[in-house]
C-alpha positions as CSV (number, residue, x, y, z in Angstrom):
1,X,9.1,16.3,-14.6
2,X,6.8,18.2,-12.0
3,X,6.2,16.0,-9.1
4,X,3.6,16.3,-6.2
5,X,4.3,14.1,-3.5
6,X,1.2,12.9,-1.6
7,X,1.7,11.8,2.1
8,X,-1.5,10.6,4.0
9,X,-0.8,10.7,7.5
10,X,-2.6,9.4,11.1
11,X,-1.2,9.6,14.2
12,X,2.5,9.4,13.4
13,X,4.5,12.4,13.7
14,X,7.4,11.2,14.6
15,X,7.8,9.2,11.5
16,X,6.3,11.7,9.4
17,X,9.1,13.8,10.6
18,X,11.7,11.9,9.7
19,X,10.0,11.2,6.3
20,X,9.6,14.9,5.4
21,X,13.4,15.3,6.5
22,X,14.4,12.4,3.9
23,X,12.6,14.6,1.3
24,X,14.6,17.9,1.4
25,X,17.4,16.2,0.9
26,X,16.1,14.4,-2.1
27,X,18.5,14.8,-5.7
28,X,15.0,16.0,-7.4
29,X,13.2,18.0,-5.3
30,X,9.0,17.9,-5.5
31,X,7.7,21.2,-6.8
32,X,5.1,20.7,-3.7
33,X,4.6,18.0,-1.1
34,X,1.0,17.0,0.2
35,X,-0.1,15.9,3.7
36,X,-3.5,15.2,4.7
37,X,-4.4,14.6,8.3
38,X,-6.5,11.3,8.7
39,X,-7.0,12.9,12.8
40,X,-9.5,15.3,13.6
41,X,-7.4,16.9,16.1
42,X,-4.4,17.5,13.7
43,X,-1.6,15.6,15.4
44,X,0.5,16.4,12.2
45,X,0.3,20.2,12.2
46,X,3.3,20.7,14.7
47,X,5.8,18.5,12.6
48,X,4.6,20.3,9.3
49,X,4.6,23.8,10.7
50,X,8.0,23.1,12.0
51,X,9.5,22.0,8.6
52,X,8.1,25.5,6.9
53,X,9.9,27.5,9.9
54,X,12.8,25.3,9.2
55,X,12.8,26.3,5.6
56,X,11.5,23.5,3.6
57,X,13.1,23.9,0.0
58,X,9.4,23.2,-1.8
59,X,5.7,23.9,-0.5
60,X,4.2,22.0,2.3
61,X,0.5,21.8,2.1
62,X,-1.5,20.8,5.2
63,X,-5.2,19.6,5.0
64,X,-7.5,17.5,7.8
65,X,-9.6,15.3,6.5
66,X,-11.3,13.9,9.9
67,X,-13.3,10.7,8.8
68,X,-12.1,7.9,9.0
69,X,-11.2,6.4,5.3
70,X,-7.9,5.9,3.7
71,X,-9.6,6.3,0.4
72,X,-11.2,9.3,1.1
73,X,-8.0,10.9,2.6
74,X,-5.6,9.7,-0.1
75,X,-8.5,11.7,-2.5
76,X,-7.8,14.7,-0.9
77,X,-4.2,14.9,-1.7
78,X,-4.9,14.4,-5.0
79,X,-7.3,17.2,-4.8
80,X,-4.8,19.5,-3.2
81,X,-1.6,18.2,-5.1
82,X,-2.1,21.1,-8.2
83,X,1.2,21.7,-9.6
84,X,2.6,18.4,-10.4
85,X,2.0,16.2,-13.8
86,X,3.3,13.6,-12.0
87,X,1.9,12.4,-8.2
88,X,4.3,10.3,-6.4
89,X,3.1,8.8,-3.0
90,X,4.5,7.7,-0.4
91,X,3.7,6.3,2.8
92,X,3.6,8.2,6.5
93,X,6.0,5.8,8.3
94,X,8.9,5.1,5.4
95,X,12.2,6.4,4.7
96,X,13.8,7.8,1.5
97,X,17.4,7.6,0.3
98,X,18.3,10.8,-1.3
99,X,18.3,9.3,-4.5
100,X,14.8,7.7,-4.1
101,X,12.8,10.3,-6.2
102,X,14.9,10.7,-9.0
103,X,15.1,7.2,-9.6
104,X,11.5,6.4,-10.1
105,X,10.8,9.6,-12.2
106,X,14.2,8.5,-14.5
107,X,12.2,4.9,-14.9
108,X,9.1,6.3,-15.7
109,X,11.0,8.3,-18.4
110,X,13.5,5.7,-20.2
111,X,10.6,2.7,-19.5
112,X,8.1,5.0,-20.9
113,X,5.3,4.2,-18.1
114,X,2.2,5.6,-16.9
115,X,3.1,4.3,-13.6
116,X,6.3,3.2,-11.6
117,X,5.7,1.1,-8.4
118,X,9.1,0.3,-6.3
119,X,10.1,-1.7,-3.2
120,X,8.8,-1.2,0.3
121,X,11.5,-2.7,2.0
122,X,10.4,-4.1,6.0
123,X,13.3,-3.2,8.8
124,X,12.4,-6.2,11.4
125,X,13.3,-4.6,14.7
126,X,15.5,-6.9,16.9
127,X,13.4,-7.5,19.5
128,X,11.0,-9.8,17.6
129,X,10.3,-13.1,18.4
130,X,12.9,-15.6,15.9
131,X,10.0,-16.9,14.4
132,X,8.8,-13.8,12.9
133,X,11.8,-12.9,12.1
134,X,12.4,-16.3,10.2
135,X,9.2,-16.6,8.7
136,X,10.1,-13.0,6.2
137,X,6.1,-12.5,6.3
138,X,6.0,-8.8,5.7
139,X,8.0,-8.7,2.6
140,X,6.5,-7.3,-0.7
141,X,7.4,-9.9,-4.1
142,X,9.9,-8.1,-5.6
143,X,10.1,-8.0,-10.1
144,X,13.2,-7.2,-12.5
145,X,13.6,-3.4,-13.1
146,X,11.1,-3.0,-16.6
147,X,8.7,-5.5,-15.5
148,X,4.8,-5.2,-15.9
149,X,3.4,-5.4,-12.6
150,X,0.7,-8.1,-12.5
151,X,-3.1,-6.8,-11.6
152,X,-3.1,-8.6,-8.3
153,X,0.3,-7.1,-6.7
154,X,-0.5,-3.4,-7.7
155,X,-0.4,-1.1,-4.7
156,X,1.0,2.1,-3.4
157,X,3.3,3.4,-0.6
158,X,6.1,4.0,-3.5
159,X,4.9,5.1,-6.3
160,X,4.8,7.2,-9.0
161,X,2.2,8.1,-11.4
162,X,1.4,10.2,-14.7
163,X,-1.1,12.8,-13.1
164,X,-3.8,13.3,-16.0
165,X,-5.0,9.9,-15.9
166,X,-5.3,9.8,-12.5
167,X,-7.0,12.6,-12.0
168,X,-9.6,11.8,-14.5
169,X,-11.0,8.6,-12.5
170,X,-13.8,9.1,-10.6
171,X,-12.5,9.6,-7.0
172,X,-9.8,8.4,-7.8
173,X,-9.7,6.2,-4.9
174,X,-12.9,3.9,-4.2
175,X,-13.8,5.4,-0.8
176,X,-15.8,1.8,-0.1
177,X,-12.4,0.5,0.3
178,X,-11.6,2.9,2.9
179,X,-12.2,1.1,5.8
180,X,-10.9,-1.7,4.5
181,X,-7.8,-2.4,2.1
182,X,-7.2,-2.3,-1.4
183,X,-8.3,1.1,-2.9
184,X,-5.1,1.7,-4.4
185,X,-4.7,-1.7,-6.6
186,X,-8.4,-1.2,-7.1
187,X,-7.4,2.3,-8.6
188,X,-4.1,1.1,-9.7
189,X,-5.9,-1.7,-11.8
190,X,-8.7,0.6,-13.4
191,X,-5.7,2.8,-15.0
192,X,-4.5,-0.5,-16.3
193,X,-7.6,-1.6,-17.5
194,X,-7.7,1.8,-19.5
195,X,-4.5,0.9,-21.1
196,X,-2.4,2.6,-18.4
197,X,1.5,0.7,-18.6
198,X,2.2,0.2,-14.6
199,X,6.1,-1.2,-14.4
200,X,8.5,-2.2,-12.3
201,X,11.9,-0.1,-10.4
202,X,13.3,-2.3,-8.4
203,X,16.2,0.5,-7.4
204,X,14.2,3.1,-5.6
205,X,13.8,1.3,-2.7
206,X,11.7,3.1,0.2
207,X,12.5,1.5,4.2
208,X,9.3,0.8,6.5
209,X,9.7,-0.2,10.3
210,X,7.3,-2.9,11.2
211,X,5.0,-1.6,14.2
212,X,5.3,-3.6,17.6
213,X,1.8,-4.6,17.5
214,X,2.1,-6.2,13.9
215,X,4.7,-8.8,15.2
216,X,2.0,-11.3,16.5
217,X,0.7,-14.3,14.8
218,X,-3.2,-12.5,15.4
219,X,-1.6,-9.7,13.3
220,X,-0.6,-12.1,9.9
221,X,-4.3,-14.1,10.3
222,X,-6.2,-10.3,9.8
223,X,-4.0,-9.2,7.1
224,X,-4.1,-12.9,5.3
225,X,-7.7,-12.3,6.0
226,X,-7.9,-9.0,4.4
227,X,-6.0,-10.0,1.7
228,X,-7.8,-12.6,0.9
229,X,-10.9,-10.5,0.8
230,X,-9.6,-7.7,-1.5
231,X,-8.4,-10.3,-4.3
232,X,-12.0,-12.0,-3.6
233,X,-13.7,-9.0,-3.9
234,X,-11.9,-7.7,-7.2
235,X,-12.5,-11.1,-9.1
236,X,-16.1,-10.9,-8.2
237,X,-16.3,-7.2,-9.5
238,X,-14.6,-8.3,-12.6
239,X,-11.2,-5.6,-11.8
240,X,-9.3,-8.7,-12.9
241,X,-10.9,-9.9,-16.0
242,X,-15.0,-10.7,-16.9
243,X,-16.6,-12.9,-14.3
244,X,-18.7,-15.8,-15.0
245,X,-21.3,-18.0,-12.7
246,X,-18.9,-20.9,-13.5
247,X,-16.3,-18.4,-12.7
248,X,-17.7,-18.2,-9.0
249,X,-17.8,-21.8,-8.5
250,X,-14.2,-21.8,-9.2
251,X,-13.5,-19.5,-7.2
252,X,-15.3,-20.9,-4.5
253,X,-14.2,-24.1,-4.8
254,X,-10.3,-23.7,-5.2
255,X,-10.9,-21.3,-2.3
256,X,-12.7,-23.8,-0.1
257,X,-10.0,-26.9,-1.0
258,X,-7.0,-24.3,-0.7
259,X,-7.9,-23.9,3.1
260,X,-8.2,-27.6,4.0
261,X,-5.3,-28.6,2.4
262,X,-3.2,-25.4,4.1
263,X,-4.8,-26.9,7.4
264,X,-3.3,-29.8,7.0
265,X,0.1,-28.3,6.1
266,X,0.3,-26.1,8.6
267,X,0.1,-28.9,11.3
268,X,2.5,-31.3,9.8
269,X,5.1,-28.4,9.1
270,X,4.8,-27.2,12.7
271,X,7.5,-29.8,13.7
272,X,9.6,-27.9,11.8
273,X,9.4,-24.6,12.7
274,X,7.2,-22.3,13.9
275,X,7.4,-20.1,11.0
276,X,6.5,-22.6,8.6
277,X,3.0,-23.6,10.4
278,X,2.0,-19.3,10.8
279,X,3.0,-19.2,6.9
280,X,0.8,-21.8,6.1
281,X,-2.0,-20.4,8.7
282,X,-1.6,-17.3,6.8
283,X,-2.6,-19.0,3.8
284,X,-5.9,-20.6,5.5
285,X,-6.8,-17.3,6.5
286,X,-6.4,-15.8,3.4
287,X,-8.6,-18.5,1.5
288,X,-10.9,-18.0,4.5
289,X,-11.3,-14.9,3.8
290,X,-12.0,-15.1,0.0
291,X,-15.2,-17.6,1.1
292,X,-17.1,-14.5,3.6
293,X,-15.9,-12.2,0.9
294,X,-18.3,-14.1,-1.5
295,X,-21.2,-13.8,1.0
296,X,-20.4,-10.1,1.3
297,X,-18.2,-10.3,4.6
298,X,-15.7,-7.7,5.0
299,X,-12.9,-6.9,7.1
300,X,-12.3,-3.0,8.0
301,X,-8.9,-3.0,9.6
302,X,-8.8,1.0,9.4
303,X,-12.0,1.1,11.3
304,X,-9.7,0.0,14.5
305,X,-7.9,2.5,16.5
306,X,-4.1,2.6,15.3
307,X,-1.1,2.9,17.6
């Protein structure tokens, strides 16, 4: 297998250091690796110009794309990733075992996929409250090793997939996801709707340190938020299967008594824990945010400055 590895990156070169590091001593090497600046000012050129004078065992090639929009930067790796037939992507601020590589291009080989998604695995720091640390909210449900992925967990960060389809969607990624979240299960779910085979690897396990400034309660409530968008937003468009009126009501409905009764979880549970009542909060934010989705409220978490 040829592999181009795709790295978007914004404002982390630290961590994009010690991801590029990880990959030169992968056990298959990419025949090129991608990064694409999401900063005007090109914070990332130093770490990748560094790695080329340190001798970087494939190509490095370097690209600022200076508007802000995930989507639209992710796009142009793809447009700059040319020698691969597979593109594996990977995320700015997460680490690689040696072995990481190989294993998802040996599953999408013997499982005989179009598309291998793996773990992202969080690294708590110690300093976090104990109730965060309890409550395990930024872990990613994890499948057996073979597994379909379901349409509503598809995303990337670790993943690998067969280039020509890819390439042939339009995009590929939905740039009116860009400010938002979601353009890579949109994209993801549109290869599957073509009869793209998206499994499981549950061995080639990536590490991602959770930020200091995610380890709030206001934190969860926008990504509950935003997540409850997204899946709103993709059942309307019909990403998930056909979408009827009386499929809106439903929709709305179970949305609407899905918040009240997490309400009223959330404030008996809180006796018992902290965590329990921000899990269930999560929960009314998420079903929040499926009812503003429907009346075409959105939630653009990249528009923000990032740390």
């Amino acid at each position: 297998m040829k592999i181009s590895l795709c790295i978007a990156t914004y404002r982390r070169p630290d961590r994009l250091a010690a991801l590029l590091d990880d990959l030169t001593r992968q056990t298959l090497l990419p025949v090129e690796v991608v990064v694409v600046d999401n900063h005007a000012e090109g914070t990332a050129r130093p770490v990748v110009e560094e790695r080329l004078r340190l001798g970087a065992p494939f190509p490095i090639h370097y690209g600022i794309q200076p508007e802000r929009n995930i989507a639209l930067t992710r796009n142009h790796t793809v447009a700059a990733a040319r020698a691969g037939d597979w593109l594996a992507f990977i995320d700015d601020d997460e680490r690689a075992a040696p072995e990481w590589l190989q294993q998802l291009a040996d599953a999408a080989i013997t499982l005989h996929a179009d598309a291998v998604l793996a773990p992202v695995v969080p690294v708590v720091p110690d300093s976090a409250p104990s109730w965060i640390r309890a409550g395990r909210f930024y872990d990613f449900p994890r499948l057996p090793t073979g597994a379909e992925v379901p349409l509503n967990r598809l995303r990337f960060g670790n993943v690998i997939v067969r280039g020509a389809p890819l390439r042939a969607e339009p995009g590929p990624f939905d740039v009116s996801f860009g400010l938002s979240t979601g353009e890579d299960g949109d994209l993801l779910a549109r290869l599957v709707r073509k009869g793209a085979k998206v499994v499981w690897c549950d061995e080639a396990i990536v590490t991602e340190p959770v930020e200091p400034s995610r380890l709030s309660l206001k934190w969860l409530l926008q990504r509950g938020l935003s997540g409850g968008q997204e899946f709103a937003r993709k059942s309307l468009s019909g990403l998930y299967g056909p979408m009827t009126t009386v499929g809106r009501l439903r929709l709305f409905g179970q949305a609407g008594a899905q918040l009240v009764v997490a309400a009223l979880v959330a404030l008996l549970v809180l006796p018992l824990g902290r965590h329990r009542a921000a899990a269930w909060l999560v929960k009314v934010a998420a079903n929040y945010g499926k009812l503003t989705a429907m009346v075409g409220a959105r939630y653009n978490e990249y528009a923000k400055t990032m740390p």
